[in-house]
N, C-alpha and C positions, 0 to 999 in steps of 0.2 A: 413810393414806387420809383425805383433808379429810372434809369432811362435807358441803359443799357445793361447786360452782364456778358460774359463768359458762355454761359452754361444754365440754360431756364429751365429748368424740370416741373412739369405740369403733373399735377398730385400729391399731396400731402400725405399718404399711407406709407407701408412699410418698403413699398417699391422706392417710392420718392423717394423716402429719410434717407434709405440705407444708399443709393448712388449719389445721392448728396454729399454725404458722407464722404466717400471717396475722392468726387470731384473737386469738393472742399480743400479736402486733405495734400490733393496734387499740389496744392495752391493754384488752381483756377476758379475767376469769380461764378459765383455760384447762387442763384436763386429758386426757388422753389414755392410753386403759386397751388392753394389750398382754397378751391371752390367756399366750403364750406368752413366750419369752425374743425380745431385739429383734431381729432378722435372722430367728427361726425360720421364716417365714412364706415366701411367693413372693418379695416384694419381697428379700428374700436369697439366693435359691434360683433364682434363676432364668436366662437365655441372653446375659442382659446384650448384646441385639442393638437396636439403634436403626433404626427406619423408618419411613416413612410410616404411621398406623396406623388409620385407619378400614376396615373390613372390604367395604361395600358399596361398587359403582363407582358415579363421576355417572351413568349412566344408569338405572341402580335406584334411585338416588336420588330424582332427577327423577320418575321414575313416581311415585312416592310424596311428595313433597312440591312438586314445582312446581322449576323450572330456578333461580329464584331462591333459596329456601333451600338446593336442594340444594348450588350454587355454596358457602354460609354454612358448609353442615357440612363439606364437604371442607377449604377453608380453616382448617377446627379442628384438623384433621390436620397442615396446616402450622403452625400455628402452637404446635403441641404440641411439634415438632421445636426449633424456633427458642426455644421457651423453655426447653428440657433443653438445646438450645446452650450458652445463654448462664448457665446455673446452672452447668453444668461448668466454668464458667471461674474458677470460685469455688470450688465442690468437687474434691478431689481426690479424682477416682475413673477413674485412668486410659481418661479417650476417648479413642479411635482413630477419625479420620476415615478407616474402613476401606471405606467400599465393600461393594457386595454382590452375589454371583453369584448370580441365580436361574435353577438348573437348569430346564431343561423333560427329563420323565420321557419323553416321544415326542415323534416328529416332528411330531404334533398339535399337541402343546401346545407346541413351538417355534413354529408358523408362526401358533398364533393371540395369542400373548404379542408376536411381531416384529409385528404387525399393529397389537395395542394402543399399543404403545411409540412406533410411527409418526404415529397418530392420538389424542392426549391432548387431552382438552379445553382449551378456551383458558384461559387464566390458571390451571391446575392442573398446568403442566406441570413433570415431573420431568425431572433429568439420568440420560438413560439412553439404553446401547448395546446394539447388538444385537450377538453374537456365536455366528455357526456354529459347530458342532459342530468344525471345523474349525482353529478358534482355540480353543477354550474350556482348550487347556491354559494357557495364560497367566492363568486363573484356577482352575484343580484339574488333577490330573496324575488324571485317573480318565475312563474311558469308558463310563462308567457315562449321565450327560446325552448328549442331544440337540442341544447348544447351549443358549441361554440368554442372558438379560439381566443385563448390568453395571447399578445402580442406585447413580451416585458421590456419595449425600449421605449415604447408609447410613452409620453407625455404633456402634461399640462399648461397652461400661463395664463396672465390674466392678459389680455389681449391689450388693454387701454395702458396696464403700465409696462406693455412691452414698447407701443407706439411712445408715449412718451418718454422713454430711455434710446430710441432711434432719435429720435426730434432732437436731444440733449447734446448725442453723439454727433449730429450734425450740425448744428451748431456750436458747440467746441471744437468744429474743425475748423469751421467760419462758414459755414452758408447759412444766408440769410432765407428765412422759413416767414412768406406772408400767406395769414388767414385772409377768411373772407374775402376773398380774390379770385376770380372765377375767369380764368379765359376764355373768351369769347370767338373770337379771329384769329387763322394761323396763315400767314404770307409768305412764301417765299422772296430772298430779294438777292442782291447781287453777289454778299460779302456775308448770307445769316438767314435769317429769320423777322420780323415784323411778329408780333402775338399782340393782339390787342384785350386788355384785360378790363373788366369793371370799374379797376383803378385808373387807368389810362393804358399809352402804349405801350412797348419794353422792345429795344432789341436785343436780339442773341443770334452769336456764333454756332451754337449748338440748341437742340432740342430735344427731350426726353418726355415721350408723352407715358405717363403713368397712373393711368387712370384706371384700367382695371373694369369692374362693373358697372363705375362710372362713367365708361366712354359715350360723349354726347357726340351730336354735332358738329363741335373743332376741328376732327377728324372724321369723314365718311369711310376711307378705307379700313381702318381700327375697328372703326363702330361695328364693321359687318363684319367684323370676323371672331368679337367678342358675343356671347349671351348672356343677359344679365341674369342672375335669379336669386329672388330673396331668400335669404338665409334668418328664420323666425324664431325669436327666444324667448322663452320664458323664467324666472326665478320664483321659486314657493318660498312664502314665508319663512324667518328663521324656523327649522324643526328642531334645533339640537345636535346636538356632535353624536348624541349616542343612538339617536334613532337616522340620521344619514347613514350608520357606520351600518344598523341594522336591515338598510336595506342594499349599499351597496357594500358588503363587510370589508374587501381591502381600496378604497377609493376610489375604484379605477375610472378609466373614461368607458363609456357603454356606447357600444354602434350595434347596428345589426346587417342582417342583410335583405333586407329588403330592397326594391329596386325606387321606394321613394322612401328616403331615407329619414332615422332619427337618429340624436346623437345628445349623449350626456353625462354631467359629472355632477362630483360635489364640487359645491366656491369652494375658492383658495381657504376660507374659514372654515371648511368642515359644518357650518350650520342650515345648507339650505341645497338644493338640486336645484345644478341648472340645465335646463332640458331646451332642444331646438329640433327644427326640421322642416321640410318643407311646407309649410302649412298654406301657403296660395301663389301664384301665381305672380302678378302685379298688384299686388295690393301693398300700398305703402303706410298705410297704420296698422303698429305691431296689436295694437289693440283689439283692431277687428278680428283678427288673428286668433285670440287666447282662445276663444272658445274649441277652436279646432285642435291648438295645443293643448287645450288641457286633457280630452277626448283622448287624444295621442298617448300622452303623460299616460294616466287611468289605464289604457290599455294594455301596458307592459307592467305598471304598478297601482294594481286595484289598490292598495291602502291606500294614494293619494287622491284618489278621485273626489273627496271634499275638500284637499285642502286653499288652502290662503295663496292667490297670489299675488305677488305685489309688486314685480318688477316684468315689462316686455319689453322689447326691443328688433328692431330689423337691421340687417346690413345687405349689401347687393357686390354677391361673390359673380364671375366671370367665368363659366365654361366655354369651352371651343369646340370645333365641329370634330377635332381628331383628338378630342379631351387629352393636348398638352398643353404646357405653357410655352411660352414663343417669348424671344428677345432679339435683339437686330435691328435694324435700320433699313429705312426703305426713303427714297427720294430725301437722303440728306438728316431725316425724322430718325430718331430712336424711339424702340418702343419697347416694352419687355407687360408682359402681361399674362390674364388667363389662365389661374390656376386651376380652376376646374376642383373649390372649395377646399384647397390644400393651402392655400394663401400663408398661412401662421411659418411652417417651414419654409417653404417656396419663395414668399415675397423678399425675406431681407437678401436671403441668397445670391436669389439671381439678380435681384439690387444692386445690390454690390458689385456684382459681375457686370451687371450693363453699365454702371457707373466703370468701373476698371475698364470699359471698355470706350467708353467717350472719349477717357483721356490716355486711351494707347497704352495701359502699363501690359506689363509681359506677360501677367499671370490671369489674364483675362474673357480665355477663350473656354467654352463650354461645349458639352456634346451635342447641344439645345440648337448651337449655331447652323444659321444656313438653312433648316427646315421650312419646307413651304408652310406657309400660315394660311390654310383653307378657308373658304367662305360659301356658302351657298347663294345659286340663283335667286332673286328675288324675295333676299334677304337684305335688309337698309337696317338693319338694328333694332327692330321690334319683331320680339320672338313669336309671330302669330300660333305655329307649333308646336308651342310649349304646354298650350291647352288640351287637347288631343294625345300627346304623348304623353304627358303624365297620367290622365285616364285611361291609357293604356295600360299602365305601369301597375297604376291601384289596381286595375280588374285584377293583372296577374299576382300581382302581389294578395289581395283577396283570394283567389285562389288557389295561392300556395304553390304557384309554377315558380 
């Protein structure tokens, strides 16, 4: 552990790597502290699905900041896409320009999804089909949907070797990446920062807190404006390439729309589904979990309901209370966080962008900037709410509202 750096970035995920990266790159000293082992986190753990990813539509938008920025922030969405494009072309972490089926759970939510997809604001528009219930086996053999929308810019990656092709990148720039390193203490001091870590002290010039769903304690103001919630995975057994193919016949990624979500693909091998969703609450063994994913699984595809599984996993993504992501600086701290389960686009993006922006280069500035980062009253970082509104969520969804 140096004694000092530059530039200390707390978080090892795709936030961290990728303004590392940057920082590095300026040639400014650079370190970067990883609570846990590198992968442990979401940014390894997680659906490895690629979309569009800002949570609010332009029309909510617009109410809220004016048709002109809102246009700015949408656009960030795109261009979150287009720069994980173009990283992938360098990293090897098997993308699939796979496409994506989004289920409608009723004939509601079909006819008000075929409605949107018709009517997309000008210059935001995506490549997307409508498909009837009546077609939708050409993209799932399950009659479970209503129909539902093909989205053909959607796609894939394995999430662990996209994380470690940032980690490479940032360290061939020169920032030094330590595990197992968990800070503890954040101090303000005259000339910096004080961060007291596991290892010992560290001071720094600058600080980037990148924690994401991980935000503890280190920081109170972060903590409450982040919610953590687990993101639960399951893989079945190898099935075969030709029976994955026969149940999802062109690859795609599968979502739906229900308001407590699932989401799934085939592995980058083509031999197995890997299915996730919200399956509980705070429950931190993926294990205790399967039962409920499997139920889930089963329920959109009766053939699997006996089958093998042999792989779970959890990771803990970061919503917000005005579900965006937020980056800037507050009292001296950077912070960039809160995808609100878009993370795979999002994270390296604005990574990058908060990194370009520690060290002042020109091309730095986003539409993201400056927005207030909301919190609720008697909120300290434990989502008591979370309980209650997802049972909220299932009744409706149960009922097909």
């Amino acid at each position: 552990m140096p004694a000092a750096t530059d530039v200390l970035i707390i978080g090892g995920g795709y936030t961290g790597l990728s303004a590392a990266r940057e920082t590095a790159a300026a040639g400014v000293a650079t370190h970067v502290l990883e609570a846990g082992a590198i992968g442990a986190g979401c940014s390894g753990r997680n659906g490895g699905q690629v979309a569009y990813s800002l949570k609010p539509s332009f029309a909510k938008l617009e109410s809220l900041h004016g048709a002109q920025r809102a246009f700015a922030i949408c656009r960030e969405g795109f261009e979150s896409l287009a720069y994980l494009r173009a990283l992938c072309r360098e990293i090897d972490c098997d993308w699939r320009d796979s496409g994506c089926f989004f289920g409608a759970h009723t004939a509601r939510h079909f006819e008000r999804m075929a409605l949107e997809a018709r009517n997309q604001p000008a210059g935001l528009e995506q490549r997307i089909s409508v498909l009837p219930k009546s077609e939708q086996r050409q993209e799932i053999d399950s009659e479970f949907y209503h129909g539902g929308c093909v989205y053909h810019d959607d796609a894939s990656v394995d999430p662990m070797k996209l994380l470690l092709g940032l980690l490479d990148r940032a360290r061939r720039a020169g920032a030094a990446v330590i595990d197992g390193c968990a800070a503890q203490a954040l101090r303000r001091t005259s000339d910096g920062f004080e961060v007291l870590t596991s290892r010992g002290m560290i001071k720094a010039r600058q600080v980037l807190v990148a924690t994401n769903g991980y935000s503890g304690p280190l920081s109170a103001w972060h903590r409450r404006r982040v919610i953590p919630i687990g993101s639960y995975q399951i893989a079945t057994e190898p099935l075969g390439r030709q029976r994955v193919q026969s149940l999802i016949p062109r690859g795609s990624n599968i979502v739906d729309s229900r308001r407590v979500v699932v989401y799934f693909r085939p592995s980058p091998d083509g031999e197995r589904i890997i299915f996730g969703g919200r399956a509980a609450l705070a429950e931190r063994d993926p294990l205790a979990c399967v039962p409920r994913l499997r139920a889930m699984l089963a329920q959109v595809l009766p053939q699997l309901r006996e089958v093998v599984l042999d792989h779970a996993w959890v990771g803990w993504v970061a919503y917000t209370f005005d579900t965006m992501p937020h980056l800037g600086g507050r009292d001296g701290i950077f912070y960039c966080m809160g995808y609100c389960g878009q993370g795979v686009p999002l994270a390296p993006y604005l990574g990058m962008k908060i990194g370009r922006q520690i060290v002042g280069a020109p091309d730095a500035d986003t539409a993201l900037d400056g927005l207030a980062f909301p919190s609720r009253r008697y909120y300290f970082g434990r989502p008591w709410f979370l309980a209650p509104a997802v049972w909220a969520n299932g009744t409706l969804d149960r009922i097909g509202v």
